[in-house]
N, C-alpha and C positions, 0 to 999 in steps of 0.2 A: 510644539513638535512640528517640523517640519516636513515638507508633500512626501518628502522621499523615506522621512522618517515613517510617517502614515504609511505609506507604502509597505517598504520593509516588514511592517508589525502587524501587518497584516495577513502578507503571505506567512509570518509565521505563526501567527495564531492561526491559520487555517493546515499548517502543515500538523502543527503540537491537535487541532482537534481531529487529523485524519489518522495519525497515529493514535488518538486514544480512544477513537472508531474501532482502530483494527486491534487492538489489544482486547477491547470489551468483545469482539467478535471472535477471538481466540478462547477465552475465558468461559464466555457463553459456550464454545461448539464443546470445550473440551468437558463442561458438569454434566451439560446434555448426553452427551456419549459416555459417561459413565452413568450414569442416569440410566439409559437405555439400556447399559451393557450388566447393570446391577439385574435388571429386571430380565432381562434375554434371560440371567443363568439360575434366578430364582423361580421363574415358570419353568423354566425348563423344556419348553417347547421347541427348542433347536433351531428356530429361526435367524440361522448365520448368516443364510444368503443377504437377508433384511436386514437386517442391522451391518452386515458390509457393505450392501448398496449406500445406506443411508449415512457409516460413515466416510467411505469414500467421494459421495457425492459434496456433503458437506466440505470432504477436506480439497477437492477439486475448486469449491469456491473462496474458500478461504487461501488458496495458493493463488486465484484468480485477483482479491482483494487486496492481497501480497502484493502481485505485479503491480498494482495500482500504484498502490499506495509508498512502494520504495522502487522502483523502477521507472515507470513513466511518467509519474509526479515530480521525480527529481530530474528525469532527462529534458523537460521541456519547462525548465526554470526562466526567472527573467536573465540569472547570471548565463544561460547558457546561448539563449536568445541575446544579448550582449556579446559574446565570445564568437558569436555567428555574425553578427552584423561587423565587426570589429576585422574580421579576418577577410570577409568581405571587401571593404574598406579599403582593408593594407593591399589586398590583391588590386584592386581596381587601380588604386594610387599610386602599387608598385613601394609599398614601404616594407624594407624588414619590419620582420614579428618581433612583438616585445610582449609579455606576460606582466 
């Protein structure tokens, strides 16, 4: 396998375990919260505020984890960092763009 090859397979194995980071974290918040939301209505103690806070806070992180994970992780790729230096390049050298 070659450098670039290694390269490559690496950012993708670190993309494929950030996604199934954020899946296991999806999966987790969502048993948890029925979990909690079984029990809120089997006491019956009324504690809505609680259990809003907590799933809203959770789902505030998990949107946070989100942005991570498909938004900023994909924006500052090596193809994008290449597309940047590239464009760079053409401006400095005065070359029409080519894709």
């Amino acid at each position: 396998m070659g450098k670039q090859e290694r390269f490559v397979y690496r950012r993708a194995r670190r993309r494929v375990r950030d996604l199934m980071n954020f899946y296991r974290h999806v999966i987790i918040y969502v048993i948890l919260q029925l979990f909690f939301l079984i029990i809120n209505i089997m006491t019956g103690n009324g504690q809505w505020l609680t259990y809003g806070l907590v799933l809203l806070g959770w789902g505030v992180i998990i949107a946070i984890h989100a942005l991570f994970v498909f938004a900023i992780n994909t924006l500052f790729t090596g193809e994008w960092e290449e597309k940047r230096i590239k464009e760079y390049m053409d401006r400095k050298l005065k070359r029409p763009k080519s894709e």
